[in-house]
N, C-alpha and C positions, 0 to 999 in steps of 0.2 A: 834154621832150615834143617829139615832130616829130609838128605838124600839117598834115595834106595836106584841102584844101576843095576837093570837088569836086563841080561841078552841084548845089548847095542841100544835099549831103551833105557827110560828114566823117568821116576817120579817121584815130585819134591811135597812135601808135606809142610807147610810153612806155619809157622808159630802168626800168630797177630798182638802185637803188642809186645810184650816180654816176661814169658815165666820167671819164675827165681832158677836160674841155673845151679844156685847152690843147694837146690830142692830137689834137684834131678841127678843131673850128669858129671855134677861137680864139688859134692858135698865136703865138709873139711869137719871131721869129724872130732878132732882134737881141739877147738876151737870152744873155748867156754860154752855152757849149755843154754845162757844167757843171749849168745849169737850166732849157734850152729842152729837153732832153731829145733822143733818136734819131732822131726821126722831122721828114722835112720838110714847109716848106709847098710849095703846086701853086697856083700862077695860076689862076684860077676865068674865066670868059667875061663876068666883073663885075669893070671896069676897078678895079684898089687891094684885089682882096677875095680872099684866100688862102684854102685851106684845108690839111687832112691831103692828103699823096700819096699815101694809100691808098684816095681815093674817087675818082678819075678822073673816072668817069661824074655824080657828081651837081657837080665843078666845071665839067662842060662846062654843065649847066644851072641854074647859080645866079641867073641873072635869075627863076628860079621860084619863090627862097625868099626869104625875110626872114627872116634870122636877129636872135634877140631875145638881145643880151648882158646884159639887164638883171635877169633871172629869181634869185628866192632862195625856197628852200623856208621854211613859216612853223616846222614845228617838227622839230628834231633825229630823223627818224623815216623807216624805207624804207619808205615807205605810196605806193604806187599812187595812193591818193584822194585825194591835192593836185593830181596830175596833172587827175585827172576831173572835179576838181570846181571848182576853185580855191579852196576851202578849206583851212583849220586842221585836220589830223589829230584835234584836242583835238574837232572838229565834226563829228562823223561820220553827221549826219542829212542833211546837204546833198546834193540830187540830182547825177550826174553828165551829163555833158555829154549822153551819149547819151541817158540817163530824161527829159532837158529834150525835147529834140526829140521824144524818142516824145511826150509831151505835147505840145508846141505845133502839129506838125506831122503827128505820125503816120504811120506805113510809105506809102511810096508806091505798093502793091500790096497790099490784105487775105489773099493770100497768102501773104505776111511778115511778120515782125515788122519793127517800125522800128527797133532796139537788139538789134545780133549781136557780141557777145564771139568771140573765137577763142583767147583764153588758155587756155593748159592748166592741171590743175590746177599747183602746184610744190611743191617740200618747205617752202619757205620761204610758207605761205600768203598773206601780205599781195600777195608780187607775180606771185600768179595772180589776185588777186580781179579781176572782169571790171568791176567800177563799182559803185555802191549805187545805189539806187530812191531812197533815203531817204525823205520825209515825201511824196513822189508817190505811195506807194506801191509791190505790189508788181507791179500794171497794166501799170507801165514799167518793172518791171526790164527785163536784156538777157538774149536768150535763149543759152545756152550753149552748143553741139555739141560744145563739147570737154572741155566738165565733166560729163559723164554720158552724155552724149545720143549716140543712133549714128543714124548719117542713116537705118538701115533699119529705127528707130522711128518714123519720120517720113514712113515710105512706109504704102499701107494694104496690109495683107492681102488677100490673090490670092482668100482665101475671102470677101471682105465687099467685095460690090459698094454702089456708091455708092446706092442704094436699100436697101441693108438699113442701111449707117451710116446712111441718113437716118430708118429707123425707131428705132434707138437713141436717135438725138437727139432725138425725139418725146417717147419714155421716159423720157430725161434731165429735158428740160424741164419732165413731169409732178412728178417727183421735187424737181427746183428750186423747183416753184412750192409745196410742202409745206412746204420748206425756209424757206422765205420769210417764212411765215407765222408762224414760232417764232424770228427770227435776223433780227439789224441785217441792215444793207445795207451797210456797208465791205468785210468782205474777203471777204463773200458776192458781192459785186458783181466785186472782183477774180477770183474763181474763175471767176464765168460769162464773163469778157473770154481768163482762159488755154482756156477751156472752147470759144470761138468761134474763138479764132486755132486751137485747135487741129484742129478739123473744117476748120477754110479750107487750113489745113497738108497734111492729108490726105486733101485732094479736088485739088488742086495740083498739082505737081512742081517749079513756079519755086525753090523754098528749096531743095528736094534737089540739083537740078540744078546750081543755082548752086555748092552745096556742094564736087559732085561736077568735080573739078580734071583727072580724066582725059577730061572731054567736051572741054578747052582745047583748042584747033590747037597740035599739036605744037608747031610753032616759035614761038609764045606760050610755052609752057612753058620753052622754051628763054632765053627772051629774061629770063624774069623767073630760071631757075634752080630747082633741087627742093632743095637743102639739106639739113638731115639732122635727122630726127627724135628724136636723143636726147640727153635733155636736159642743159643743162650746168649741173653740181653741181646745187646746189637751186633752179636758176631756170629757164627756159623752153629749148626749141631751138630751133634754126639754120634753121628752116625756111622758106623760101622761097615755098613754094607757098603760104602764109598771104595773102601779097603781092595776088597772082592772087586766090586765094579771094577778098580784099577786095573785088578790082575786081568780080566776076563777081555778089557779095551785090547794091553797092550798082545796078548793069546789073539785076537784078533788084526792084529798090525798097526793100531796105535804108537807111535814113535814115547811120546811124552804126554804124562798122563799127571796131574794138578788135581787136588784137592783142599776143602776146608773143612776144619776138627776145631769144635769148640768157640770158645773167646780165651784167648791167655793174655791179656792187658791186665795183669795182678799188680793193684795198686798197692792192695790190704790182701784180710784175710787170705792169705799162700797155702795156709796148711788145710785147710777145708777146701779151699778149691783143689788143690794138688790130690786128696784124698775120690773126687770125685771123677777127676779127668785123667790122673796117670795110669787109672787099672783100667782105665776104655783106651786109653792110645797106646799101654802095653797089646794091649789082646789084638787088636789092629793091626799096629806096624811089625810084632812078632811075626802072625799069620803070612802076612804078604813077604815078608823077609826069608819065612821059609817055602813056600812056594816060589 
């Protein structure tokens, strides 16, 4: 997991499967040529601290990270949700980072949600899933745009001015308050909280907007890269503009903002894949790192 914290937000960029770390952020360079493998290290701008030479831009700014060589997954399993959660796979009730903050904190705009997935779905389900709610419920799940949702569900209709939605909601809440009367309060309570974000959604433009990656200044776009939308084998694509999108969510009051980059389940071939994927999540996590 590369975790980027910025202004009281956060956004994790999670690995699926397992790079070679000794390909990356961990290279051991004195190590026969036999088992140090093709690729070299690059002098980082952190006196003694090498990296891959195929990230340029993030060892011009490694005084920004803290690399953590200590990490081990708890169980045999390409689960996302160790990422998210810091749990046990075997524990699959535990909230993730993002469902914490919508809890503790809350969106920084009632416009938004506080927990935006950008994962697509992938063949390989576990590592599209966007995070769990778990036992916070489904309150704080993360809202998804790219697992169903088309941002022009999210605009209102040209025929329903914001005085007739607000009649609907009148009607709504006649309706709720019936509902009420025969039916707990848990995930009745949950529906009325998607029920409100979703009128705030729909009276708004701040989430579409943000969404929306062509409103960027061109030479932003530039800067961060557009990458390519299709997906590699069963796992996520190469897509770059995801980066941006991040930044422009959390600019908009998104608390925690999730992403997927690639497939890295490198069973074989490291060095051909490393070649093709470390100069696209350089130019990416650079860009967002300095913004």
């Amino acid at each position: 997991e590369i975790g980027v914290r910025l202004v009281g937000s956060e956004m994790c960029i999670r690995d699926r499967g397992g790079p070679s770390q000794m390909d990356m952020f961990d290279m051991k360079p004195e190590a026969p040529r036999e088992i140090r493998g093709e690729l070299n290290p690059m002098n980082t701008n952190v006196d003694g601290l090498q990296i891959c030479e195929l990230m340029p831009r993030l060892a011009g700014m490694m005084d920004k990270f803290s690399l953590v060589r200590s990490l081990t997954n708890c169980d045999p399993a390409h689960a996302s949700y160790e990422c998210f959660s810091g749990r046990p796979y075997s524990d699959k009730t535990w909230p993730s980072v993002g469902s914490m903050l919508s809890k503790v904190v809350g969106p920084g705009n009632p416009a938004v949600p506080a927990y935006v997935s950008l994962s697509p779905q992938t063949a390989h389900r576990p590592w599209g899933h966007p995070g769990k709610a778990g036992w916070l419920g489904p309150r704080h799940a993360p809202f998804c745009p790219e697992q169903g949702s088309n941002v022009t569900d999210m605009q209102l209709n040209t025929a329903v001015d914001v005085s007739r939605l607000g009649g609907r909601k009148a009607l709504l809440e006649r309706v709720d308050r019936l509902q009420r009367s025969i039916e707990t309060a848990g995930e009745l309570q949950a529906m009325d909280d998607y029920s409100a974000m979703a009128f705030n959604v729909l009276t708004s433009s701040k989430l579409v907007e943000a969404l929306d990656v062509e409103r960027a200044d061109p030479k932003l776009r530039e800067r961060y890269g557009k990458g390519d939308r299709k997906k590699v084998l069963d796992g996520a694509f190469r897509l770059l503009d995801q980066f941006l999108i991040a930044r422009r969510l959390v600019e908009a009051g998104v608390r925690c903002v999730t992403l997927a980059f690639s497939r890295w389940d490198w069973h074989g071939g490291n060095f051909p894949r490393a070649r093709e994927d470390l100069p696209m999540l350089d130019q990416g996590v650079s860009a967002l790192v300095q913004d």
